[in-house]
C-alpha angles and dihedrals in degrees: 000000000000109000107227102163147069157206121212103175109208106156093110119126086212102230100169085069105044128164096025094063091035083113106008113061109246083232091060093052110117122247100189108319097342142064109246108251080050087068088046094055088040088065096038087059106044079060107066096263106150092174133058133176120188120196114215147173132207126296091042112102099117075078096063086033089053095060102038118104117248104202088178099051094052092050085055099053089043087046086055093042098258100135096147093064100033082070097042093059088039078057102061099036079048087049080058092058104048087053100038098220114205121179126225127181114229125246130183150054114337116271147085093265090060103075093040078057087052106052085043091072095061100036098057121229101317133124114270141188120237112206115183103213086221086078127089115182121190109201151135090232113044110239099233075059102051084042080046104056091041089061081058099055097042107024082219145111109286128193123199104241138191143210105241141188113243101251100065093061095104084060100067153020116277126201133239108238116220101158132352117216130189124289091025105298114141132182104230124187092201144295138272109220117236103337127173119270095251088048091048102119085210148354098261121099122215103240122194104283141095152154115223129209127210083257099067098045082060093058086051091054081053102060094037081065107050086042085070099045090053117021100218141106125013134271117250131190090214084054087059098048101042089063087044098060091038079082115010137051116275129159145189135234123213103217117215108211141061130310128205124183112198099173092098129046094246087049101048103048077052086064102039087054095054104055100045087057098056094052119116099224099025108048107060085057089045097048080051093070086054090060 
């Protein structure tokens, strides 16, 4: 099956980057010309995804603003003369309607599992891709596309995977190796969240992407149920997925290209910097500052 829709989570309230998204969603900072989840539909839709779902709180509508399109405000840019950025603004309104972007608010108990649970329930049992909008990939093949090919070869749950140095290990979630294939496609049989380095069970980093089967929005029902029943802990999408593959077949993909994480302050000038290097009319001007 063709996957043809997507999750972008963007409920978060951004703390690690208080107080700078106090009033500006994190998902709406600019990394180069372009707020961040911009750069995540972007891929989606390059793609192929015809269908997005964000995910969103309160306090978040200059998302929604962001991708609507603003016919008067073009005419008035094309009125002054100002053709270059009245497309530019057409485009992204444009970028809206390829991936028809439709916006849900998150209920339910705290957790990452818990807006994946969410859009499930209006996009009916097929595979899907889950982009966190605190990502930034640079690469000649888009991500979604690499997760998306390895769905292909497999039919199963992928997660987006990346080389790592031992010690950070305690920041993510690393996965279990069972097999390794050709072109970086592993057979994993879970992860193990945040271990130290001497405990990893292997040098690849869990990175923010995913396609989800049918199989592993049941085990978040799951949880969701027994959440309410109990009131206690919180629902994760890597829980899901670690009693899925106790049973059942789920693999990794080791993405080429660059990753950018923009959900803490270090990471996001990285990622600033980056990006304004390797821009064709700014970096020069910026290198210059280093001489």
């Amino acid at each position: 099956m063709t996957i043809r829709k997507a999750v972008i989570p963007a409920a978060g309230i951004g703390s690690r980057l208080l107080p700078l998204t106090k009033a500006i969603p994190k998902e709406m900072l600019p990394v180069g010309d372009k707020p961040v989840i911009e750069h995540t539909v972007r891929e989606l839709v390059e793609s192929g995804v015809t269908d997005i779902t964000i995910v969103v709180s309160g306090g978040k509508s200059l998302i929604q603003d962001h991708f609507r399109p603003n016919p008067a405000l073009v005419e008035q840019l094309r009125a002054d003369g100002k053709d270059a950025y009245a497309d530019a603004v057409e485009e992204v309104g444009e970028l809206g309607r390829l991936g028809h972007i439709t916006y849900l608010d998150q209920h339910g108990p705290y957790g990452n599992g818990t807006p994946v649970l969410n859009a499930a329930r209006h996009l009916d049992d097929e595979p899907m891709l889950v982009l966190w909008p605190d990502d930034v990939f640079v690469a000649e093949v888009p991500r979604a596309q690499q997760l998306v090919d390895a769905y292909n070869r497999t039919g199963a749950p992928v997660l987006a995977l990346m080389p790592m140095e031992p010690a950070d290990s305690t920041r993510y979630g690393v996965p279990v190796v069972e097999e390794s294939h050709s072109d970086g496609l592993m057979r994993i049989s879970g992860l193990v969240e945040k271990p130290k380095p001497e405990d990893a069970p292997s040098s690849f980093a869990a990175i923010g992407g995913y396609v989800v089967t049918p199989g592993i929005i049941e085990h978040l029902r799951e949880q969701v149920d027994t959440w309410y029943t109990h009131r206690t802990g919180e629902v994760y999408l890597t829980d899901a997925i670690n009693v899925f593959a106790a049973a059942n077949p789920v693999f990794g993909q080791v993405i080429r290209g660059r990753w950018y994480d923009t959900g803490n302050p270090a990471d996001y000038l990285v990622a600033q910097f980056a990006s304004a290097l390797s821009h064709p009319q700014y970096g020069p001007r910026l290198r210059g500052l280093c001489e």
